[in-house]
C-alpha positions in Angstrom: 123.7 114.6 138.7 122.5 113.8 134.9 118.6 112.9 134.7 117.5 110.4 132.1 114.4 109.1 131.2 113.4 105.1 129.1 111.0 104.2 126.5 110.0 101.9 128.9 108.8 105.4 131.3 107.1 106.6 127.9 105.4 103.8 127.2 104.2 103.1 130.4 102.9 106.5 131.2 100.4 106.3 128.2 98.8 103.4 129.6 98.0 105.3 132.7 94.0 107.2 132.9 94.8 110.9 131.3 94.0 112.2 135.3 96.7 109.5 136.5 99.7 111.0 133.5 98.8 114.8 135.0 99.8 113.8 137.9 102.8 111.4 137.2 103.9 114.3 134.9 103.7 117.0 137.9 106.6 114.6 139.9 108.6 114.2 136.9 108.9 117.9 136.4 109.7 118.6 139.9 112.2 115.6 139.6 114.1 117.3 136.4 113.9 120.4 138.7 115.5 118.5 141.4 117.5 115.2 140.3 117.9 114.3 144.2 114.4 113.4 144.6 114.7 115.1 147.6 111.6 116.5 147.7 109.0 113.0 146.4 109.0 109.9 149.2 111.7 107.7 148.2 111.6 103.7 148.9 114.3 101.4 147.8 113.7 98.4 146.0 115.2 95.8 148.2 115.3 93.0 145.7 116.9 95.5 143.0 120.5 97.5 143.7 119.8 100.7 142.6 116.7 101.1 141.9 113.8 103.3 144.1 110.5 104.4 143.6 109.0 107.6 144.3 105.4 108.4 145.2 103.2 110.1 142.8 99.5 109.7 144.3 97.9 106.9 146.9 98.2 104.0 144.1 101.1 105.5 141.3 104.2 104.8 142.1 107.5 106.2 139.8 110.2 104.0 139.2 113.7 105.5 139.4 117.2 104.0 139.5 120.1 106.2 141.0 124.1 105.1 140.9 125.2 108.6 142.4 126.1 110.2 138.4 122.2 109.6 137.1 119.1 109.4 137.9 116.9 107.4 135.1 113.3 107.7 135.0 112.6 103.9 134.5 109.1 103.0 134.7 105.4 104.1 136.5 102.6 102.3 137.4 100.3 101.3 140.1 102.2 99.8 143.5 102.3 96.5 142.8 102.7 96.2 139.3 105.7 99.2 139.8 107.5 97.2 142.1 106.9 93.8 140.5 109.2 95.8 137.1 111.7 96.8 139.4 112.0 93.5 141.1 112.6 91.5 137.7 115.0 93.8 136.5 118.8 95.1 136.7 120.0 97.8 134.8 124.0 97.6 133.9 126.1 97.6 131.2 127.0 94.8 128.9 130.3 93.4 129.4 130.7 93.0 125.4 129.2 95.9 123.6 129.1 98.4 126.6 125.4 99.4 126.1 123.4 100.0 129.5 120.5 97.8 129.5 117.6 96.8 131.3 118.2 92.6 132.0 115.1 90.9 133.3 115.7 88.0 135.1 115.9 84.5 133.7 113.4 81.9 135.2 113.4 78.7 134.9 110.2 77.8 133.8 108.8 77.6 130.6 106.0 79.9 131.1 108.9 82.7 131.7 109.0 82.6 128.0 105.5 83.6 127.0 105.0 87.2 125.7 102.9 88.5 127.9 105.1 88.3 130.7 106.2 91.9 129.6 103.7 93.9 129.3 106.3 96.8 128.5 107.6 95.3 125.7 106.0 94.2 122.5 107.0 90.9 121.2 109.3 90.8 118.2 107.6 88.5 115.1 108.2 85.1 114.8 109.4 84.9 111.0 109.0 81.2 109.8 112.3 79.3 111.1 114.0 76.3 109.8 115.8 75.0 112.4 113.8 73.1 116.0 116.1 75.3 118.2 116.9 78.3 115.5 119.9 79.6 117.8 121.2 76.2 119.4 124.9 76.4 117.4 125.3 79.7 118.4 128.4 80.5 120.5 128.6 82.6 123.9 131.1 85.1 121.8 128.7 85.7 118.8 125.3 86.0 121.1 127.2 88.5 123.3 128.7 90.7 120.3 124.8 91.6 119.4 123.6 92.3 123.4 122.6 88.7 124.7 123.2 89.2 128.2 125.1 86.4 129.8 122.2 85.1 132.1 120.3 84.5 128.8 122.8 82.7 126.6 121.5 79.4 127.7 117.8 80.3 127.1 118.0 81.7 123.5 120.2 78.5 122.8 117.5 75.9 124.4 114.6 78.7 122.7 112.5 76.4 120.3 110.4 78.4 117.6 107.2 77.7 119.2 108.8 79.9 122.0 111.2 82.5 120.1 107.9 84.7 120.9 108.3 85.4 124.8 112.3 85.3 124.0 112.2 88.2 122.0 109.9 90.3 124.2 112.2 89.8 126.9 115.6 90.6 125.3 117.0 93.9 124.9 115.7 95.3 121.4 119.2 95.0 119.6 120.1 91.3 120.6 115.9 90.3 119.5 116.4 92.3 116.2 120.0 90.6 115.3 118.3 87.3 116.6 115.4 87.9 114.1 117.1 88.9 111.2 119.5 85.6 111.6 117.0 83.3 112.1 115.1 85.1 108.7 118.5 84.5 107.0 120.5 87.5 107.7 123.8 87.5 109.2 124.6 88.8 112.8 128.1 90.6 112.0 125.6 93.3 110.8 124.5 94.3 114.1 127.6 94.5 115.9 128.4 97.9 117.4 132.2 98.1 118.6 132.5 99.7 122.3 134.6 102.4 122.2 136.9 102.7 125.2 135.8 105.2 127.8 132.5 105.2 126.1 129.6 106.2 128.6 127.0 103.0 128.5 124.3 105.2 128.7 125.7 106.9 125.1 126.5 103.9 123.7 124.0 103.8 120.3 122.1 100.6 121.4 121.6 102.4 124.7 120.0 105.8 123.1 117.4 103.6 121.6 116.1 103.3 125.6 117.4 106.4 126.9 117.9 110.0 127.1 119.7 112.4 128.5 117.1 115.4 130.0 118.6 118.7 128.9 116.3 120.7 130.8 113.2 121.1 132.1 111.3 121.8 128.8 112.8 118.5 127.0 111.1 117.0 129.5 107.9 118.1 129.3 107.9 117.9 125.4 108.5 114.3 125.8 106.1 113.8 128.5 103.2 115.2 126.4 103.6 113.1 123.5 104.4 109.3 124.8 102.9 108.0 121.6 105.5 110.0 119.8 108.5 108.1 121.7 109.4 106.2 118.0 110.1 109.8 117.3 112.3 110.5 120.2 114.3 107.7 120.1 116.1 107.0 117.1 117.3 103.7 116.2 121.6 103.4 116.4 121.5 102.7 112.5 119.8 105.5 111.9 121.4 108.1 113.9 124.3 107.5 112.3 122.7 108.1 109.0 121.7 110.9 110.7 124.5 112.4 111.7 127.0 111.6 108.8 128.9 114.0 107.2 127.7 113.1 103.7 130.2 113.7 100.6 126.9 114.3 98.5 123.3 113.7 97.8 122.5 110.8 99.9 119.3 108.7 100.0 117.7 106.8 102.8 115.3 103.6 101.0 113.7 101.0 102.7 109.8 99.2 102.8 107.2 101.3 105.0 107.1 101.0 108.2 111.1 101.2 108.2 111.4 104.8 109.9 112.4 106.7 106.6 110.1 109.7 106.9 111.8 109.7 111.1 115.8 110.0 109.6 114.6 113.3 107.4 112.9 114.6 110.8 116.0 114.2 112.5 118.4 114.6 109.8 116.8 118.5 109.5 116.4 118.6 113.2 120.4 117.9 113.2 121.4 120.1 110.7 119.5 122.8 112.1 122.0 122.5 115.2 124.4 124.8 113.1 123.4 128.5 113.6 124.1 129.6 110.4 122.1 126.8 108.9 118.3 127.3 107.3 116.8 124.2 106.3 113.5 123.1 104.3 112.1 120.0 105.3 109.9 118.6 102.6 107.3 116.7 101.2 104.8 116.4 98.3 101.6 117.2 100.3 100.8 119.7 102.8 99.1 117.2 105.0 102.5 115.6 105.4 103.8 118.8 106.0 101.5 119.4 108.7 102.3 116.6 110.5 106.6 116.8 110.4 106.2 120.4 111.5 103.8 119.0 114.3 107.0 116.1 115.1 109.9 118.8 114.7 107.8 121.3 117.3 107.8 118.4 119.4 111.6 117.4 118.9 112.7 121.3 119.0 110.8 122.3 121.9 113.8 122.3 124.3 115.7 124.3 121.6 113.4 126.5 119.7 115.7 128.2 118.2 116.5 125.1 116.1 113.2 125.1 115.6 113.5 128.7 113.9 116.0 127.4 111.6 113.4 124.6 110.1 111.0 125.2 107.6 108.6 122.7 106.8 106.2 123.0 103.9 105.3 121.0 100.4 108.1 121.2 98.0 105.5 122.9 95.7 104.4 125.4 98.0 108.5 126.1 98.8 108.9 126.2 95.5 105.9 128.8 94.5 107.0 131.4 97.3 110.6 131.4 95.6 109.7 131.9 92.2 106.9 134.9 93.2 109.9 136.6 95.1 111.9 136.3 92.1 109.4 136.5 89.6 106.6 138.0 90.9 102.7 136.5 91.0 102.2 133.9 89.2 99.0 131.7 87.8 99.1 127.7 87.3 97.5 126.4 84.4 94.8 123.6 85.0 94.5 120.6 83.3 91.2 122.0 82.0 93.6 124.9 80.0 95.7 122.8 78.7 92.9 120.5 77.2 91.3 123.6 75.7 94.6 124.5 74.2 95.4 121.0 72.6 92.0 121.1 71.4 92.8 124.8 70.0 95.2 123.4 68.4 93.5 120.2 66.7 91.3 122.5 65.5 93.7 124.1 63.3 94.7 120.4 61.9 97.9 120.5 64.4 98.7 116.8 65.6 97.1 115.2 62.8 97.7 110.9 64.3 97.9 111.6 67.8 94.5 111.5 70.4 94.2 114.8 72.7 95.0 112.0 75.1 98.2 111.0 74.1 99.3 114.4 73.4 98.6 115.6 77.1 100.2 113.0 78.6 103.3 113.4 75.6 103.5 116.9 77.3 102.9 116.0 80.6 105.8 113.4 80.4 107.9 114.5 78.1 108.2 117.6 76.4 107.1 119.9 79.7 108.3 117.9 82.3 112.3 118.1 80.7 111.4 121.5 79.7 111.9 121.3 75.8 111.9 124.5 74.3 112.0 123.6 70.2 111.3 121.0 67.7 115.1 119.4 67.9 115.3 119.5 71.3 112.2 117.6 71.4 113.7 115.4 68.9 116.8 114.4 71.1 114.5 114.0 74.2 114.9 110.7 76.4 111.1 109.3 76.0 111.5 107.3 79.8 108.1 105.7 80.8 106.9 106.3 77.0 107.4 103.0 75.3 105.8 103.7 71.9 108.5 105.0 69.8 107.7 108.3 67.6 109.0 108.7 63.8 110.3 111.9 63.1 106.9 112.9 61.4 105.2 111.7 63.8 107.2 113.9 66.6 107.2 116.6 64.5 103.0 116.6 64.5 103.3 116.7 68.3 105.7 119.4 68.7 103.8 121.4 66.3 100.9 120.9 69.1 103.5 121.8 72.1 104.7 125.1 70.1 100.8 126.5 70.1 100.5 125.0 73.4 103.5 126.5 74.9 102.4 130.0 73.1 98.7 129.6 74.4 99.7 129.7 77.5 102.5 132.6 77.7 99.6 135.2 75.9 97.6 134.0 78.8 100.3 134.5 81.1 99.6 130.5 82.8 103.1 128.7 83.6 102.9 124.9 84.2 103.9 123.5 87.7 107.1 122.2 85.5 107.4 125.4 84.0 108.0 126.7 87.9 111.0 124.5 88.3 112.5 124.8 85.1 112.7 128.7 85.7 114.1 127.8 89.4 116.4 126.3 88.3 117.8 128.1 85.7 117.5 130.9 88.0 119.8 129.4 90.1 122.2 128.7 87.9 123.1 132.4 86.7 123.3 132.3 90.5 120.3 133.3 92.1 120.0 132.2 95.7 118.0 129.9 97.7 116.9 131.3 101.5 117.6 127.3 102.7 121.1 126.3 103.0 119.9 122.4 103.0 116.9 120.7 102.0 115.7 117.1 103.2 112.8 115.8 101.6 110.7 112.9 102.0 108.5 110.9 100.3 111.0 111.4 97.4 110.2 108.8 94.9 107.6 110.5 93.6 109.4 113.6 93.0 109.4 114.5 89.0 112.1 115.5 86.5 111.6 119.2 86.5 111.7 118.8 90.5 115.0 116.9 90.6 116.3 119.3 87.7 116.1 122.1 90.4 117.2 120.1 93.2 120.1 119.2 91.5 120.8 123.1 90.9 120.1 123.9 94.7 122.7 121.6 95.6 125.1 122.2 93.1 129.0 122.9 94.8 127.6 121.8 98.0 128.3 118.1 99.5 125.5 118.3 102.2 122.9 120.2 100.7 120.7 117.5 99.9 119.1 114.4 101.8 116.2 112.0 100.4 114.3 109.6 101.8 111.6 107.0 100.3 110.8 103.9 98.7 110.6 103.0 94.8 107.7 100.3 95.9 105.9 103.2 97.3 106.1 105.2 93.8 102.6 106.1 92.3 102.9 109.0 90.7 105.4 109.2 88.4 106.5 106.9 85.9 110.3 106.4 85.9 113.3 108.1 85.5 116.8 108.6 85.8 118.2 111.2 88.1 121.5 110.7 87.2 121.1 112.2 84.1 119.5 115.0 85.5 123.1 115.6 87.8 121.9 113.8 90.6 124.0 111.2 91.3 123.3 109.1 94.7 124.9 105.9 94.0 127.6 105.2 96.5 125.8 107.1 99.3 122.4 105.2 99.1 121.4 103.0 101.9 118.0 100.8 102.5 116.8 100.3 106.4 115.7 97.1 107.4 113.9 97.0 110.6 110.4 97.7 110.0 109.0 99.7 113.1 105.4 100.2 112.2 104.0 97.2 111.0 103.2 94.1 112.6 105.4 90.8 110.8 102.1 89.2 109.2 101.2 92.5 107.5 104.8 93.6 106.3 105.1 89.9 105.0 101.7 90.1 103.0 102.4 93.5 101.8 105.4 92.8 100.4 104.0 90.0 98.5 102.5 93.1 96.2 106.2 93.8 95.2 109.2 92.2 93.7 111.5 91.2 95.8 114.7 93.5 94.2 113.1 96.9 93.3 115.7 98.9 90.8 115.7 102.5 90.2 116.6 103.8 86.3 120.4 104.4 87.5 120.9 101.1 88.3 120.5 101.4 92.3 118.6 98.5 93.9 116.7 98.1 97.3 116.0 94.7 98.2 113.3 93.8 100.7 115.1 90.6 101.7 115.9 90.6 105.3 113.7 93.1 106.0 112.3 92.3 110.2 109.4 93.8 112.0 110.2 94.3 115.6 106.7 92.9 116.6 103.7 90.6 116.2 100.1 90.8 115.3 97.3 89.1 113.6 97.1 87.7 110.7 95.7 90.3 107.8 92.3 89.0 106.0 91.5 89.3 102.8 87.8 88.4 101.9 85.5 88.6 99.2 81.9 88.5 98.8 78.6 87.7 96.5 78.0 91.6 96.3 78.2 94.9 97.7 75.8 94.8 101.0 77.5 91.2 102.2 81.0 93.1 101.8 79.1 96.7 103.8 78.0 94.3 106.9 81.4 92.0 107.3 83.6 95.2 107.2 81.2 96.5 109.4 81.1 94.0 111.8 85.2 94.4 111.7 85.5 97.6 112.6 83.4 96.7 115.9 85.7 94.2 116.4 88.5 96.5 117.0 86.7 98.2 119.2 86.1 95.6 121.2 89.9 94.9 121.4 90.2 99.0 122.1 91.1 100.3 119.2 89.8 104.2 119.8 88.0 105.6 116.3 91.1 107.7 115.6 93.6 104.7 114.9 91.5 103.2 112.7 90.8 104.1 109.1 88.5 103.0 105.7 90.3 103.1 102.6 89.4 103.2 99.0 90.8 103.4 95.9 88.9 106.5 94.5 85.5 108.9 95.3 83.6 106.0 93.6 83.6 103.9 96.0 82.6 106.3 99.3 79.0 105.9 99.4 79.9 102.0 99.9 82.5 102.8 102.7 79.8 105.0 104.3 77.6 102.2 104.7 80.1 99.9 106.3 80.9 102.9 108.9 77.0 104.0 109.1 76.1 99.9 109.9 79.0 100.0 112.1 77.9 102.9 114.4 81.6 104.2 114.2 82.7 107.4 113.5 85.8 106.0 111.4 87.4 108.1 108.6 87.1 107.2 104.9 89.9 108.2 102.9 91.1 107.8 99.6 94.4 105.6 99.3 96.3 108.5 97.5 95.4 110.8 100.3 96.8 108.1 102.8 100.2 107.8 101.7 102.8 108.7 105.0 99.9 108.5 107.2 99.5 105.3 109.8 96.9 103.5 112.0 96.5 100.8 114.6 93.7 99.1 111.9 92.4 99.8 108.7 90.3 98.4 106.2 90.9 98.4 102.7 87.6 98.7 100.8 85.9 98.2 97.4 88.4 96.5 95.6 86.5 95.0 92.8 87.6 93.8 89.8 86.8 97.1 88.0 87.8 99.4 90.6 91.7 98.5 91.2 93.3 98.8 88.9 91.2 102.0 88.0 90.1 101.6 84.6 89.2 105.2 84.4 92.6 105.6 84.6 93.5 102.6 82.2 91.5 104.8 79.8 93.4 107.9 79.6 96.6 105.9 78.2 97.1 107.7 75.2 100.5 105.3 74.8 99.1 101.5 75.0 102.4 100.1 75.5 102.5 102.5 78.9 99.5 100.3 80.7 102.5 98.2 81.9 103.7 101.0 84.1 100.4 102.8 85.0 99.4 99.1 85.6 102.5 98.8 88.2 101.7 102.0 89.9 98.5 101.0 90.9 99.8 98.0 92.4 102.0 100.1 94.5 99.2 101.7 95.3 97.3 98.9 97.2 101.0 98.6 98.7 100.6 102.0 100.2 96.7 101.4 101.2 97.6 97.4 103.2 101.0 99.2 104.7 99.2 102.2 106.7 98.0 99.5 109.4 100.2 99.2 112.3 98.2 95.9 114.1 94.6 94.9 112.1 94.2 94.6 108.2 91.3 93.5 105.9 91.5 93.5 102.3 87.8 93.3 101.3 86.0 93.8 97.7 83.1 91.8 95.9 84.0 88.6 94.2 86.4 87.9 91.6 88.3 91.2 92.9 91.2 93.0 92.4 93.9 91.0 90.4 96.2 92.6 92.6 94.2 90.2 95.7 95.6 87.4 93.4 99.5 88.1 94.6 98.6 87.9 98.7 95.7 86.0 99.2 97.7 82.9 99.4 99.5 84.6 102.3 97.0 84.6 104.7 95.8 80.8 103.5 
């Protein structure tokens, strides 16, 4: 007998009091231990075939269904509410696609239709619709290719868009995302799976969205202590089989946040380290990140630590620093603060004459050290990307004679830039050194640089697999642009951008993505376009307010942040953002007035990190864009891009908030405020 356990167990379990989930976890153990249940109190449901619950304490009751082949862990909760799920439910597989499903019973009345009449099951967004009855044309064959069970064909038909709410919340998640994304303007032939014949429902990829096999008793208990985690655990269909593919080369996953890029390069390392020969790195650019994927593939690998073994999971700079110490031996990074004192060495002597200190830093940082140009015609030939101010050839040749000392500066000091690193890497690599990884994924890849894709491009070099990249161009605010084909990395043909935004409620997506064009396009050419993009649920509408000064701002954000409280947001899902360590005293106020012990964080700091609210501080008309940073420009004719960065930077800040945004600063504000303050009215 196969045990299996549902999302809609997970979810269930962590609204249950932490004594209540010890215990419910102590009968699902023995239950893995013994599929039978033959040693919990069994009572069938009556009003359900197939379905029982087991008893966990006086007032917890387990929900199970058993055909004979499985047992699925279905649901827990107290008595009444437990056998009220049961009751309103059948679980079988759809006569179209094949996918087993849960199938709530239709009612007749109206009020069957309101959200809340699910308390298992968020509600899906209800994107602005054009039509009365959005779904009224539809035919049986083309509601029942996307998982409309056949008892709800007439109700999504008669569904009005006052009421497409409750509908959603009570279909299974692939026919309300398919619905969605048609009545947004998207097209349902997209989210048709094919059965395949002989196919086991319960494997079907709709069904492993819901459910999941139990290999073991430790897989169990892994997914048992982390119910929060279950977005984690179970992967979407689409993006399994991203997943899974046997890719012909680089490949990279896109899509706006929230749309479960950074969960395809968990799995995708998870999967790959299924092969025992395999040793993958799992990457990103921070260790914070890093901290928290190891944390999700510990959680993922638990039943197979030896998978585990294979995965390492670190910044692609620290990966990159314990490879060129083995093969080089200790090294020392320059600081910015040494290569100031060495452009100024070299003013000194009358090098540069025409060019700031500024503009030659970021000339070096941009162009001549990040491609890793070695002499004056070389640096002649250089593509300038991001640099719109053309050079003369005097006018390059005063720079380069400022990069030659630079360059020399630092070798008689024995420094190496971070650049420097990966240029050696890589052409390490190619008079074949060798990597200890066999595959590397990495996330949060469009901020990676040139001299970092240069030596990604010689890792991967003869292999089709090697490499994987997820991330999103609107999320970019590091680096200025680039093309990686030119660098050998060529993606196109195996790009692809997710649409189904997991994290983030409809209302914040939709303003968030106001901050963005609508069609982002990369330097090679590749596009990701934010049309059709759905969020699977609802929330409140963001605000964005501004105030007569500082201290009005301090006791409104204040007085928000009690707010969630109130509708129980604990202090560790909600977060205070600012744009830079100017702004924290004013931050600490709001939290100090609000007698909340919420963390204040700067919005570079929160990039791949997430929270049930947050509040987006300070952003003043001289504080976003940061004109401290507007100041270093050497190039004038690069504000444009800088300019754009910071913009994706707010996008980063307002996308971190799962259910509750405010965008708050003192009046005029941000001109960014300009783009989505008509979204919220």
């Amino acid at each position: 007998m196969t045990l299996l356990y549902a999302s809609t167990f997970t979810k269930a379990l962590g609204r249950l009091a932490a004594a209540e989930q010890k215990q419910v976890k102590i009968a699902t153990v023995d239950l893995a231990l013994d599929p039978s249940g033959n040693g919990l109190q069994m009572h069938r449901v009556e009003a359900s075939p197939g379905f029982w619950t087991a008893r966990v304490s006086q007032d917890i009751r387990l929900v199970l269904h058993k055909d004979g082949a499985h047992t699925l862990i279905a649901y827990v909760g107290h008595h009444d509410e437990a056998y009220r799920w049961a009751e309103r439910r059948r679980l079988v597989p759809h006569e179209r696609t094949g996918a087993m499903q849960f199938v709530e019973i239709v009612e007749r009345s109206q009020e069957s239709l309101l959200p809340q009449a699910s308390p298992d099951q968020p509600a899906a967004a209800p994107a602005p619709l054009q039509a009365h009855r959005p779904f009224a044309s539809l035919t049986d064959d083309q509601l029942l290719d996307v998982g409309v069970p056949r008892a709800w064909l007439e109700a999504v038909r008669a569904a009005d868009s006052a009421s497409v709410d409750g509908l959603f919340a009570r279909l299974p998640d692939e026919a309300a995302e398919a619905l969605l994304d048609y009545a947004t303007g998207g097209r349902l032939e997209e989210h048709i799976v094919k059965l395949m014949t002989g196919m086991d429902p319960f494997s079907h990829p709709d069904a492993q969205r819901r459910f999941r096999i139990v290999e073991g008793v430790e897989e169990l208990k892994a997914a048992l202590d982390a119910p929060f985690a279950q977005w984690a655990v179970f992967l979407h269909p689409a993006q399994r089989v991203l997943v899974e593919k046997a890719w012909s080369g680089p490949a990279r996953i896109s899509g706006s946040a929230g749309t479960g890029k950074t969960i395809v390069a968990l799995h995708r390392a998870v999967h790959l380290a299924r092969q025992p020969t395999a040793h993958v790195l799992l990457t990103t650019f921070s260790e914070t990140l890093a901290d928290a994927l190891r944390a999700k593939v510990d959680l993922l690998t638990q039943a197979h630590p030896e998978r585990g073994d294979r995965v390492t999971v670190c910044s692609l700079d620290q990966a990159a620093y314990e490879v060129f110490t083995a093969a080089f031996g200790d090294m020392r990074l320059a600081s910015r603060a040494d290569l100031l004192a060495a452009i100024a060495a070299a003013q000194a002597q009358h090098l540069g004459a025409g060019h700031s200190s500024a503009f030659l830093l970021e000339e070096w940082d941009e162009v001549a050290d990040a491609w890793g140009v070695s002499d004056a015609s070389s640096y002649s030939a250089v593509p300038r990307l991001g640099r719109k101010t053309r050079l003369g050839a005097k006018q390059r040749e005063a720079a380069w004679a400022v990069f030659a000392f630079l360059q020399a500066d630092l070798a008689a000091r024995n420094l190496v830039t971070q650049a420097q690193v990966y240029h050696r890497l890589s052409d390490w690599l190619l008079s074949g050194g060798r990597l200890p990884y066999t595959h590397i994924v990495i996330d949060e890849a469009q901020d990676l640089s040139v001299a970092q894709v240069r030596f990604l491009t010689a890792a991967g070099r003869g292999k089709t697999d090697a490499l994987f990249f997820t991330g999103d161009i609107g999320q970019r605010i590091f680096r200025l642009p680039f093309s990686w084909a030119k660098l050998g990395l060529d993606i196109r043909g195996r790009s692809t951008v997710l649409k189904v935004c997991y994290r983030t409620s409809h209302q914040i997506r939709s303003l968030s993505d106001r901050l963005l064009l609508p069609v982002v396009t990369d330097q090679d050419g590749i596009s990701e376009s934010r049309r059709g993009t759905v969020s699977v649920f609802d929330g409140p509408e963001p605000e964005v307010r501004l105030f007569a000064d500082e201290a009005a701002e301090v006791q409104a954000v204040a007085r928000w942040l009690r707010d969630c409280v109130s509708a129980g947001f604990s202090h560790d899902e909600m977060a205070l953002l600012v744009r830079s360590d100017g702004q924290f005293a004013r931050a600490g106020f709001a939290v100090a007035a609000a007698g909340i012990a919420v963390p204040i964080i700067l919005m570079h700091d929160a990039k791949g990190l997430e929270f049930r609210a947050v509040a987006v501080m300070a952003l003043d008309e001289d504080v976003l864009p940061d004109p401290a940073r507007l100041s270093e420009v050497g190039d004038l004719a690069d504000l444009e891009a800088v300019q754009e960065t910071e913009r994706h930077l707010l996008y980063v800040a307002a996308t971190r908030a799962r259910d509750r945004l405010i965008l708050s600063g003192v009046s005029p504000g941000s001109e960014f405020l300009d783009d989505v303050r008509g979204a919220v009215g």
